[in-house]
C-alpha positions in Angstrom: -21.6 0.5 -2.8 -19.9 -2.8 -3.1 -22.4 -5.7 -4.6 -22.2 -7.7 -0.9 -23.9 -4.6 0.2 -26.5 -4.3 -2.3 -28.0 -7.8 -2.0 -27.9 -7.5 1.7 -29.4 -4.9 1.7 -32.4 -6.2 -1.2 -32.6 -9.2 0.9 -32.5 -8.0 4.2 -35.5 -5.5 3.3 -37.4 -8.5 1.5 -36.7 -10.9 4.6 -38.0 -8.0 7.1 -41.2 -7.6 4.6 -42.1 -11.1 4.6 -41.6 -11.8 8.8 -43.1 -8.3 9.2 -46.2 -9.3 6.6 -46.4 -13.0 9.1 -46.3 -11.0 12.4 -48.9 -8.2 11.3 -51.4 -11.3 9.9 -50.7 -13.2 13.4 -51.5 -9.8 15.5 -54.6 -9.2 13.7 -55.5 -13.3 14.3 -54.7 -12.8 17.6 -56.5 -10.1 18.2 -59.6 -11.9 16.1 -59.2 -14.8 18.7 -59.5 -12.4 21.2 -62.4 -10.8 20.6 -64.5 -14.2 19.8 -63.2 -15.5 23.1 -64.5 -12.4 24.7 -67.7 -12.7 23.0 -68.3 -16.5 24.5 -67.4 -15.7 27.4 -70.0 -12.9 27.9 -72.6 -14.5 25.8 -72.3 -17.3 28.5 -72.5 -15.5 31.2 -75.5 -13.0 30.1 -77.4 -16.6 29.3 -76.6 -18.2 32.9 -77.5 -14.5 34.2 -80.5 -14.5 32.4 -81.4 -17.8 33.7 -81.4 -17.0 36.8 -83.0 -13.7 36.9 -86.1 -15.1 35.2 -86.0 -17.8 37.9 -87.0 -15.3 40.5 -87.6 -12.2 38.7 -90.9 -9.9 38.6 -92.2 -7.7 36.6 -93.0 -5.1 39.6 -89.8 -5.1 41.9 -86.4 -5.1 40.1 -84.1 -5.3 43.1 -83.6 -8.8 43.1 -82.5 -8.8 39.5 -80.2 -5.8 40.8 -78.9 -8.3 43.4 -78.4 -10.7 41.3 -76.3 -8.5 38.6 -74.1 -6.6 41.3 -73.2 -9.8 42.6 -71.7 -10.9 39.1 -70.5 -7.8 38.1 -68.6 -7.6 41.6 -66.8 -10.8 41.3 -66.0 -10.8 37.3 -64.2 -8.7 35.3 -66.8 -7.0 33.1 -66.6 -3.6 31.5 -70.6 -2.8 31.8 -73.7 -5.3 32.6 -76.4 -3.6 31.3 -81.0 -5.0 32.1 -83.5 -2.9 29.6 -86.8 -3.3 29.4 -88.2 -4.2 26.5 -89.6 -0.5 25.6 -85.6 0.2 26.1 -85.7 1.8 29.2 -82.6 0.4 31.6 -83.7 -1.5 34.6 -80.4 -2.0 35.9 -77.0 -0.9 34.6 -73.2 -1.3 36.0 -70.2 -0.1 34.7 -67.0 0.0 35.8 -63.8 2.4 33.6 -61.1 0.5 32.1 -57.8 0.7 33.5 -55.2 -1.1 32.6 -51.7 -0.8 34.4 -49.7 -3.0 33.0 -49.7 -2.4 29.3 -48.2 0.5 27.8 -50.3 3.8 26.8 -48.9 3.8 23.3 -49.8 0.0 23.1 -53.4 1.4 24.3 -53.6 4.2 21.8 -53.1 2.5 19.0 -54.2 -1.1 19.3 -58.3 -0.5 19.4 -59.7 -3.4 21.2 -64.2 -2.8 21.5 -65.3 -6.7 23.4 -68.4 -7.6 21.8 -71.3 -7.2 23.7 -73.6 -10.5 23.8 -77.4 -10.2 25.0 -79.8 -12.6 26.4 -83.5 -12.0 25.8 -85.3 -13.0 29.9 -88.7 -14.6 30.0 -91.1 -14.5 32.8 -93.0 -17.8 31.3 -94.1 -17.0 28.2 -94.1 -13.3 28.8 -90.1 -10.9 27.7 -89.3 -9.3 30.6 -86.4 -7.1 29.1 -82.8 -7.8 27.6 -79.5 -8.6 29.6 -76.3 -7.1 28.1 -72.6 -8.5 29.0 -69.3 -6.8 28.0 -66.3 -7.7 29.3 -63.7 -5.1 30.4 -61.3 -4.7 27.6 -57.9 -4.4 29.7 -58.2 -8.4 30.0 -58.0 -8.4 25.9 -55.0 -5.7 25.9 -53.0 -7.9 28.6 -53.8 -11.0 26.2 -52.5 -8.9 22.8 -49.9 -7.6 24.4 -47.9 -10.9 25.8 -48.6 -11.9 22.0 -47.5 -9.1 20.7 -44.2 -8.9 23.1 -43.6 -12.9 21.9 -44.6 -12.1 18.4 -41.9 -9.3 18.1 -39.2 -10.7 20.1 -39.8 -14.1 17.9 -39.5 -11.6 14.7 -36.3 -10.1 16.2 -34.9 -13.1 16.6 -35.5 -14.6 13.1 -34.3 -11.9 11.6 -31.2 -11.8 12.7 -30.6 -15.2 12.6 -31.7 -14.7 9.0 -29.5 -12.1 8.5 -26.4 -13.6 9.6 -27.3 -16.8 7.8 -27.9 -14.4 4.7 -24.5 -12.9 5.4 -22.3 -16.2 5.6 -24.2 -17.9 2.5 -23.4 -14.4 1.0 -19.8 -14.5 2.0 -19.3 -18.0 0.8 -21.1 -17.4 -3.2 -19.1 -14.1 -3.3 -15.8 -15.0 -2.2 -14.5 -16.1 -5.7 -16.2 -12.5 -6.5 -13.9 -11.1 -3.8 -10.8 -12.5 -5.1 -11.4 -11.5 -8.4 -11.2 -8.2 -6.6 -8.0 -8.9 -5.0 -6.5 -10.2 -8.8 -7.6 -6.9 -10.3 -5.8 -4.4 -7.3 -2.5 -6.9 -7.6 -2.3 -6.3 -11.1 -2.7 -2.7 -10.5 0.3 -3.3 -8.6 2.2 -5.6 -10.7 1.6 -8.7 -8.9 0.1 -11.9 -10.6 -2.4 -14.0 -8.6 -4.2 -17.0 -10.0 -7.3 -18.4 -8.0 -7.3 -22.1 -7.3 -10.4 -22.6 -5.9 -13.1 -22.4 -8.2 -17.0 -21.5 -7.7 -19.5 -23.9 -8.4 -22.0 -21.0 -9.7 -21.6 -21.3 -13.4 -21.1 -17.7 -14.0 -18.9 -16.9 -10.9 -16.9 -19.8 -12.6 -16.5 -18.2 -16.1 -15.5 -15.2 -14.4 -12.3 -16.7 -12.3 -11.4 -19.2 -15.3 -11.8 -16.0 -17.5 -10.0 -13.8 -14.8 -7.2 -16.5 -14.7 -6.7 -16.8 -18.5 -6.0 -12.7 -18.2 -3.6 -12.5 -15.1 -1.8 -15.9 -17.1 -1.4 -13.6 -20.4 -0.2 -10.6 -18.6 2.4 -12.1 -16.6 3.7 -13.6 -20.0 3.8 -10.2 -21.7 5.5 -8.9 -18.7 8.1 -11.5 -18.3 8.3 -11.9 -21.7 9.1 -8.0 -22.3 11.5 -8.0 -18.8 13.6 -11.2 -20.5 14.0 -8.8 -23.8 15.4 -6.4 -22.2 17.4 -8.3 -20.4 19.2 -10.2 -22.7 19.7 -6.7 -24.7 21.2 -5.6 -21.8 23.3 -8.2 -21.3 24.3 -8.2 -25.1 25.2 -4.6 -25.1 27.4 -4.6 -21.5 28.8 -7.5 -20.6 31.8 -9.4 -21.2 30.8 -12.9 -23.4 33.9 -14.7 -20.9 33.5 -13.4 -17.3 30.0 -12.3 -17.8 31.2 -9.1 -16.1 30.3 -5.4 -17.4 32.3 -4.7 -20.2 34.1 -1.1 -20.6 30.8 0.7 -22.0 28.8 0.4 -19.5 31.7 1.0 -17.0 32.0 4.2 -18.3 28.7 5.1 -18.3 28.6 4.0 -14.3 31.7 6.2 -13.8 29.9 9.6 -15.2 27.4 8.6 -13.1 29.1 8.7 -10.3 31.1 11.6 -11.0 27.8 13.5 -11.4 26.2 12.2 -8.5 24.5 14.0 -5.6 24.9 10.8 -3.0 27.8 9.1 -1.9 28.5 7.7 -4.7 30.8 11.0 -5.8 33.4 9.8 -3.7 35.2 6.9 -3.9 38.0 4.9 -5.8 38.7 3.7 -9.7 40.9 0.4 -9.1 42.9 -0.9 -12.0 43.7 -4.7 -12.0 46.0 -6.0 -14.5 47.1 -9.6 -15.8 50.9 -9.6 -16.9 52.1 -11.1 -20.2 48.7 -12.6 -21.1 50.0 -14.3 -24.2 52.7 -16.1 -22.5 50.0 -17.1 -20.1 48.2 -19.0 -22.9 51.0 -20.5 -24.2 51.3 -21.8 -20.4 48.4 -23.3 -19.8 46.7 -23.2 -23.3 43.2 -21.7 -24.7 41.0 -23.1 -22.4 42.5 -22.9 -19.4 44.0 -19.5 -19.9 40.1 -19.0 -20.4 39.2 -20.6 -17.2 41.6 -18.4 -14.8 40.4 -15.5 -16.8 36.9 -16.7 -15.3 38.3 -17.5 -12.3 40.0 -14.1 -11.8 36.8 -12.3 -12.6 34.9 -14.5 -10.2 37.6 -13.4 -7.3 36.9 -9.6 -8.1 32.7 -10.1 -8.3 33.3 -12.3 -4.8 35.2 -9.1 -3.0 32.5 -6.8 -3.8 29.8 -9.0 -3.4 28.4 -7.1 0.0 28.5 -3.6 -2.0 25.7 -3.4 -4.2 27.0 0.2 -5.3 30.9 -0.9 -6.2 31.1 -1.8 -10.4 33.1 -4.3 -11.4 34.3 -4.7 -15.5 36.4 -6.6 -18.0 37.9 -3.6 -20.0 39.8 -6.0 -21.9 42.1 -9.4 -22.2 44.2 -8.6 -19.8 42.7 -5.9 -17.7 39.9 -5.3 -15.1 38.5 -2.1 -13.6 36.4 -1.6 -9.8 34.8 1.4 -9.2 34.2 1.7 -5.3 32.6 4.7 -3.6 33.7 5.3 -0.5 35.0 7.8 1.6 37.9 5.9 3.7 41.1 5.0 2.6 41.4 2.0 4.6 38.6 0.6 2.7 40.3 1.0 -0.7 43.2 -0.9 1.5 41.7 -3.6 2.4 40.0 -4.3 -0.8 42.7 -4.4 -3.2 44.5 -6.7 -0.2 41.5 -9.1 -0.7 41.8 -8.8 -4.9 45.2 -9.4 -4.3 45.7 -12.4 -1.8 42.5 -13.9 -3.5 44.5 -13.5 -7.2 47.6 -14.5 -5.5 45.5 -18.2 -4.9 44.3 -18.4 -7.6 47.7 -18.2 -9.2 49.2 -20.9 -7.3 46.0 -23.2 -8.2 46.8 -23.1 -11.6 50.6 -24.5 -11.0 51.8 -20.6 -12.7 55.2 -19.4 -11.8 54.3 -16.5 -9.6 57.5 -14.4 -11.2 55.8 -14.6 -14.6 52.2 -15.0 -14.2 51.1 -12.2 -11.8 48.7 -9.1 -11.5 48.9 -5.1 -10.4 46.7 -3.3 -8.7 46.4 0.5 -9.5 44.1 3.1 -8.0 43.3 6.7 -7.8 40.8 8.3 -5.7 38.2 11.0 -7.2 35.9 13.3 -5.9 32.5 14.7 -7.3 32.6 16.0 -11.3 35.9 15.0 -11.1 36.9 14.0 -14.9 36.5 10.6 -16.0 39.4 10.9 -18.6 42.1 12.7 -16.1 41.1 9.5 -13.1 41.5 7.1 -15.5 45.0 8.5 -16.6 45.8 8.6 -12.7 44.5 4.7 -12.1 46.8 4.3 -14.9 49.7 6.1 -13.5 48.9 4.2 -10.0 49.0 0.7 -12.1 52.0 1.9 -13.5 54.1 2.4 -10.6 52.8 -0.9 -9.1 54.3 -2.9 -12.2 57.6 -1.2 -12.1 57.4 -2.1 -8.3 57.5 -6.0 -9.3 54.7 -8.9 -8.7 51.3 -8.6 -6.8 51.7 -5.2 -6.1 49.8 -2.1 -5.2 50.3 1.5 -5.5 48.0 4.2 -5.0 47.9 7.8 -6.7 49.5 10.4 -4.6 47.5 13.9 -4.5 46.6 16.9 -2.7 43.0 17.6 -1.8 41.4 20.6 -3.7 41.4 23.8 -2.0 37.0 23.3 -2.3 37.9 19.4 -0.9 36.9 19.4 3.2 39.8 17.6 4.3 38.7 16.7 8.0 39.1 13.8 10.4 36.6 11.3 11.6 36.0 13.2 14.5 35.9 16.2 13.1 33.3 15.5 10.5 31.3 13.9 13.0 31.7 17.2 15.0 31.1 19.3 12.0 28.0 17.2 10.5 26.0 17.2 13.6 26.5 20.9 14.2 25.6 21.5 10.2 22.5 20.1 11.4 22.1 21.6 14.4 22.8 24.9 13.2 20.7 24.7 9.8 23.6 24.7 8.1 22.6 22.4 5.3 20.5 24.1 2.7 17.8 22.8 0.7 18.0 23.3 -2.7 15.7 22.0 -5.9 16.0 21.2 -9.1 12.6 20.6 -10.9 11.4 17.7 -13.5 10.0 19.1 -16.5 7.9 17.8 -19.1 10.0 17.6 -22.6 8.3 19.3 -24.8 7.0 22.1 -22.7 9.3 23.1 -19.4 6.7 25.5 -17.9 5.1 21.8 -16.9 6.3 21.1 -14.2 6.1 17.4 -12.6 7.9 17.6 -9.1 10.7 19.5 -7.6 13.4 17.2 -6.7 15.5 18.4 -3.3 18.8 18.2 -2.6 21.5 19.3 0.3 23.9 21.6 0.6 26.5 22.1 3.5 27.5 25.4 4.5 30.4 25.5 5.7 32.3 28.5 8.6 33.5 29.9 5.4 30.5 30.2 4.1 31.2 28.3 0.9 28.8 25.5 0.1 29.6 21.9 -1.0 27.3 19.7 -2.5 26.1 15.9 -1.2 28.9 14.2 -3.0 31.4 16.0 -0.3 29.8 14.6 2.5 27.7 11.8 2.0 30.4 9.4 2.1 31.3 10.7 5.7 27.6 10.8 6.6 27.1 6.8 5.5 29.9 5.9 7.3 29.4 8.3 10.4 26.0 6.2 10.2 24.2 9.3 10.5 22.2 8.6 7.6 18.8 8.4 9.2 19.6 11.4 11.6 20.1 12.8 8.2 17.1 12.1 6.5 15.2 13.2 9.6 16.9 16.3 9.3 15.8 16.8 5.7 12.4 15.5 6.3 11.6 18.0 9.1 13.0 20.8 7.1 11.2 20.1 3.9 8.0 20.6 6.7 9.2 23.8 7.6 9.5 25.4 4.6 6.7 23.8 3.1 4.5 25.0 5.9 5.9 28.4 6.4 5.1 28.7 2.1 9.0 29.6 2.0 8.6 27.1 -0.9 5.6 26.8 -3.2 6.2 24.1 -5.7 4.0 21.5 -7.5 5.1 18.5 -6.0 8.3 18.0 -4.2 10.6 14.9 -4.2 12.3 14.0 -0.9 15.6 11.8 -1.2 15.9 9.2 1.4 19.0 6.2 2.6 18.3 3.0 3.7 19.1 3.7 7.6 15.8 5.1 8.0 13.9 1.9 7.1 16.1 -0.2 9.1 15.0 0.8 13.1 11.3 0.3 14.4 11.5 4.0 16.0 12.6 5.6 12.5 9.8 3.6 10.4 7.2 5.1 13.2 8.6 8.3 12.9 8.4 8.4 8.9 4.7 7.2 9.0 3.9 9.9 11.5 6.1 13.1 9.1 4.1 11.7 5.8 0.8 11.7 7.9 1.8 15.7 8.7 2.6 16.5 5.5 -1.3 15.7 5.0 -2.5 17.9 7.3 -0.4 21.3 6.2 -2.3 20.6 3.0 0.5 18.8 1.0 -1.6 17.4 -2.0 1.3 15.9 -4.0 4.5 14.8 -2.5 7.1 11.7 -3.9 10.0 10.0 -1.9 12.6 8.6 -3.6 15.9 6.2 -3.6 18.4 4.7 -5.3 17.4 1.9 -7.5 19.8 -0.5 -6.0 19.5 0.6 -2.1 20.8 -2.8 -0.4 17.6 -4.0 2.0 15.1 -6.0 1.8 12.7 -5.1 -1.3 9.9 -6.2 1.5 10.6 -2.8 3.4 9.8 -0.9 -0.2 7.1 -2.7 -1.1 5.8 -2.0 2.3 6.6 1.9 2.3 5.6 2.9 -1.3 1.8 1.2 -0.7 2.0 3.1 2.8 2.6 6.8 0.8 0.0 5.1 -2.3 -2.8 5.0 0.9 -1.8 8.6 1.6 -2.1 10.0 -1.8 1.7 10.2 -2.3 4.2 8.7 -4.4 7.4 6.5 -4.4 10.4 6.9 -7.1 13.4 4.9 -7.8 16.5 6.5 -9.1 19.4 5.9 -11.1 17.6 3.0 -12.6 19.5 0.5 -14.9 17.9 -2.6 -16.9 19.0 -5.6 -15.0 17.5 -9.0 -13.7 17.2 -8.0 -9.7 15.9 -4.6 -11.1 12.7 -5.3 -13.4 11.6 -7.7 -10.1 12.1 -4.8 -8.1 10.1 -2.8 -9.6 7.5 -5.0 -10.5 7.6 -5.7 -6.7 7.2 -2.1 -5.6 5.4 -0.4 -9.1 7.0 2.8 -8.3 5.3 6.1 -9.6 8.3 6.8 -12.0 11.9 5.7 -12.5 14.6 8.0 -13.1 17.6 7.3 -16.0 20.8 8.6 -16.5 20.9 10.5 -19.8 24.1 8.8 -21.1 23.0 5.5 -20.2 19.1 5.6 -22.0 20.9 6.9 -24.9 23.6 4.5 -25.5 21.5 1.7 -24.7 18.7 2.8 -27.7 22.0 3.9 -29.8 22.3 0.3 -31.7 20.7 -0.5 -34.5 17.4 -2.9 -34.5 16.8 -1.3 -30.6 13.6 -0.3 -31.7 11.9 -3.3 -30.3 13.6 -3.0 -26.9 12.9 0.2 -26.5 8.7 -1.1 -27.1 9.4 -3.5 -24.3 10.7 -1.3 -22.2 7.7 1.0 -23.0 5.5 -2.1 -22.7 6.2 -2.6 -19.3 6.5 1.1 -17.9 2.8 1.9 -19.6 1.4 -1.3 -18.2 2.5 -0.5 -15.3 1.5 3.3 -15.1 5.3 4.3 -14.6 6.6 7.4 -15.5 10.4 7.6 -17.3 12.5 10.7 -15.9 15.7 11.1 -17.9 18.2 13.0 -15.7 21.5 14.6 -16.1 19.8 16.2 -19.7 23.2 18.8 -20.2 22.6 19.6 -24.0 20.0 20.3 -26.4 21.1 17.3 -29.0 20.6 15.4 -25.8 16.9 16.4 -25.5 15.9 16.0 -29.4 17.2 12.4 -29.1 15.3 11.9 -25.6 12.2 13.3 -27.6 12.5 11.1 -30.5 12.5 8.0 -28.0 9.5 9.2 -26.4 10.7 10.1 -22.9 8.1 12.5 -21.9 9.8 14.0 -18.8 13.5 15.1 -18.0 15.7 16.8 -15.7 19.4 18.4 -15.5 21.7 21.6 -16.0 20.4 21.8 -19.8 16.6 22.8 -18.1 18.4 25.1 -14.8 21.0 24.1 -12.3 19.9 23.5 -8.5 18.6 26.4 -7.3 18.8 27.5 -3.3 15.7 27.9 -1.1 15.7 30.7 0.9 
């Protein structure tokens, strides 16, 4: 119970004590009032009674006194009028029963209301004749308490709650720094510093927030400080002191990423730029401006692949440069190296160079998933080649035949074949699980992935078709394919498993209907009994990081969890993530283990840890192939891993 609802509660019971303790006092004064006003009333009338039954009383005939009382009794409203004797005995006696209409029974029952009775002793000169009783009826005293009591109670009612509501706005207003603090607490929970401006003028609500504010300031320093560590290292260790583009290590690491991946980043393109003669080119324009074209001719590739957050671009050395675009169409490999070209070509002519000696080649080769990274490269190099032997600002492509396990297909009949796949079930689910280091019996999700079964009945993993699929745009029919499947197995118990990972594209987020949808499949997976469930994507999806944030609190409320994958230490990265505070990032092998390789990485690898533990984040390294892989994952304290070293993706069903 939240401390808003506690002193409500303490006051609200105090506040109805006090007004109830007031009304009770004022009923029993009213009824007090009553009963003396009762007794006044009677005493005066038994004396002016009296009075006038002595007047013409006698001692022999009562019946004038009987007269004389009937003729009261008839036009008041008395309960009993009552004449003894002065031995006791009753002269003359009239009562009438109480009845009361309109008061209630209950009111009746338990509100006791006995009118005094007054007496008045008549003389007959100086001789007692008897005693005259009066009691009024009591139903004129219940009428009377119970208009005060109806007025009482509704006066009660409305005090308290007035008082209440009063209590709950003067309440609202003293907690509200309380209720912030609140707020700064679950934002750091989720990675997100808030400092509180407006401070209480309660002395210890005040030393909370200025203490409160000194925290959140310190965190966010650890945490930027930590995120700047690692990304300066980063930037140290991969990229080009010039062009400030990725250098050739951490192209290459990119490359067997993509070779090995399961999304559409196994297809695609290795494009080879070269500069010709790039001594003579200094000698033309000297050191720094050979340095500035350099700069400029780097800025000219970034600029062409500025929309594709997925292509790599890198400075493998003086004179050459190196994109790595996945894609599935050839046109787009076209018109890119067009664009590197004419945009080269311009640059060229800016720096007054003689276009017959100062020029570049463009080279390329196409490759396919776990294609080798050494064979592609010695194609791109065979492609730039053949484009220098073919003179100035040329371009050549590698020539080759698909593979025999390549689906060579037109648009049409992809499309064709990739909505049938799904209509027929024809893409398989398969898994591959996360296992914790030291012991792989511990299982921490199982990861799922698509295969295509083709009329041959040979099956091609994602990196064949997800090119086609993203762009087909069938992305989202995709993932609602997947999604609804996962149900189905899941609910069926086809598949037991620990927690299961669902891999989803962008497309899905991007259309009102879809985002319903998603909400509404999550909310199922609740009520088949789904305790743990995690969905993932790419670490550098291209849409707004609002959507993510958005999504991953949305599974968070659900008991559910939100990955990112193929994570790499960068600038736009580290915000992401601080954005979203994912349940665990996943890492390429080859890349956590070249970047802790250097000497003196020990303290990036503590900032990195820094900020993953502060942030509850889990670190899955995938793509584990060997065992000298896993000791040296072990040593760096990765705690979780995944790849062919642990079991291949296995087939459901």
């Amino acid at each position: 119970m939240t401390l808003f609802k506690q002193i409500i509660i303490v006051l609200s019971i105090l506040q109805t004590l006090i007004f109830g303790g007031v009304m009770w006092f004022n009923f029993l004064s009213s009824n007090e009032y009553v009963k003396e006003q009762a007794y006044t009333d009677a005493l005066h009338t038994a004396n002016s009674l009296g009075l006038s039954i002595s007047s013409v009383a006698s001692l022999d005939d009562t019946s004038t006194a009987e007269a004389m009382i009937n003729s009261v009794f008839d036009s008041g409203y008395y309960e009993k009028i009552t004449l003894e004797s002065m031995d006791h005995h009753i002269l003359v006696e009239k009562v009438q029963e109480v009845v009361v209409a309109d008061v209630p029974a209950w009111f009746i029952r338990y509100v006791k209301v006995e009118p005094p009775v007054a007496t008045s002793q008549i003389m007959l000169g100086w001789t007692p004749y008897g005693v005259l009783s009066v009691q009024l009826n009591s139903g004129h005293a219940y009428r009377q308490l119970w208009t005060i009591f109806k007025d009482v109670l509704m006066l009660f009612a409305g005090v308290t709650l007035v008082g209440f509501f009063a209590l709950q706005i003067i309440l609202t207003l003293i907690l509200k720094p309380l209720k912030r603090v609140k707020e700064q607490a679950e934002a750091i929970l989720e990675s997100d510093f808030i400092f509180q401006n407006d401070i209480p003028f309660t002395t210890e609500l005040k030393n909370v927030v200025f203490a409160m504010n000194s925290m959140i300031k310190k965190v966010k320093e650890i945490f930027e400080k930590e995120s700047e560590t690692l990304k300066k290292y980063h930037e140290l260790l991969y990229q080009d002191t010039v062009t400030k583009m990725y250098n050739r290590r951490y192209f290459n690491i990119k490359l067997q990423e993509y070779l090995s991946s399961e999304a559409k980043n196994a297809q695609g393109a290795l494009i080879l730029i070269s500069l010709n003669d790039y001594e003579r080119l200094k000698q033309a324009l000297g050191y720094q401006k050979s340095e500035a074209f350099i700069k400029e001719t780097a800025e000219c590739i970034r600029q062409a692949i500025c929309n594709q957050k997925e292509y790599v671009s890198a400075k493998l050395n003086e004179t050459d440069f190196a994109v790595l675009a996945p894609a599935s169409s050839q046109e787009a490999f076209e018109v890119l190296c067009d664009e590197i070209r004419a945009m080269l070509q311009d640059v060229t002519r800016r720096f007054h160079l003689n276009e017959k000696e100062h020029y570049i080649n463009i080279g390329y080769a196409r490759y396919y998933a776990h294609a080798d990274a050494k064979e592609l490269f010695s194609k791109a190099d065979f492609a730039l080649t053949t484009s220098k032997a073919k003179g100035a600002f040329t371009i050549n492509c590698f020539a080759e035949q698909a593979s025999d396990k390549q689906l060579v297909l037109g648009k049409e009949a992809w499309t064709q074949e990739l909505k049938n796949a799904m209509e027929q079930k024809r893409f398989r689910l398969a898994y591959q699980n996360v296992v914790d280091i030291q012991t792989y019996d511990t299982v921490f999700q199982s990861e799922l992935f698509l295969r295509l079964e083709d009329y041959n009945g040979h099956l091609h993993n994602a990196g064949y078709f997800m090119p086609m699929i993203t762009e087909l745009k069938l992305g989202a029919r995709l993932d609602h394919y997947v999604i609804q499947r996962t149900y189905e197995v899941l609910a069926q118990k086809a598949f037991v498993a620990k927690a299961v990972c669902i891999n989803l594209g962008k497309d899905i987020f991007l259309q009102s209907n879809d985002w319903a949808w998603l909400e509404e499949s999550v909310e199922r997976f609740k009520q088949i009994g789904i305790s743990s469930l995690y969905f993932e994507m790419p670490s550098l999806v291209d849409m707004p990081v609002e959507i993510l944030v958005k999504f991953s609190k949305f599974v968070r409320t659900m008991g559910y969890g939100f990955g990112m994958d193929n994570f790499a230490i960068t600038h736009e990265s580290l915000r992401t993530i601080q954005s979203i505070n994912p349940a665990y990032i996943k890492m390429q092998t080859s890349y956590l283990l070249d970047l802790f390789s250097e000497n003196g990485s020990d303290s990036v690898k503590r900032s990195l840890t820094i900020i993953t533990d502060s942030m509850d984040i889990k670190v899955i390294a995938t793509n584990v192939e060997t065992v000298e892989q896993k000791e040296k994952l072990a040593q760096m304290g990765i705690a979780y891993i995944q790849g062919s070293f642990i079991a291949e993706p296995q087939l459901i069903g």
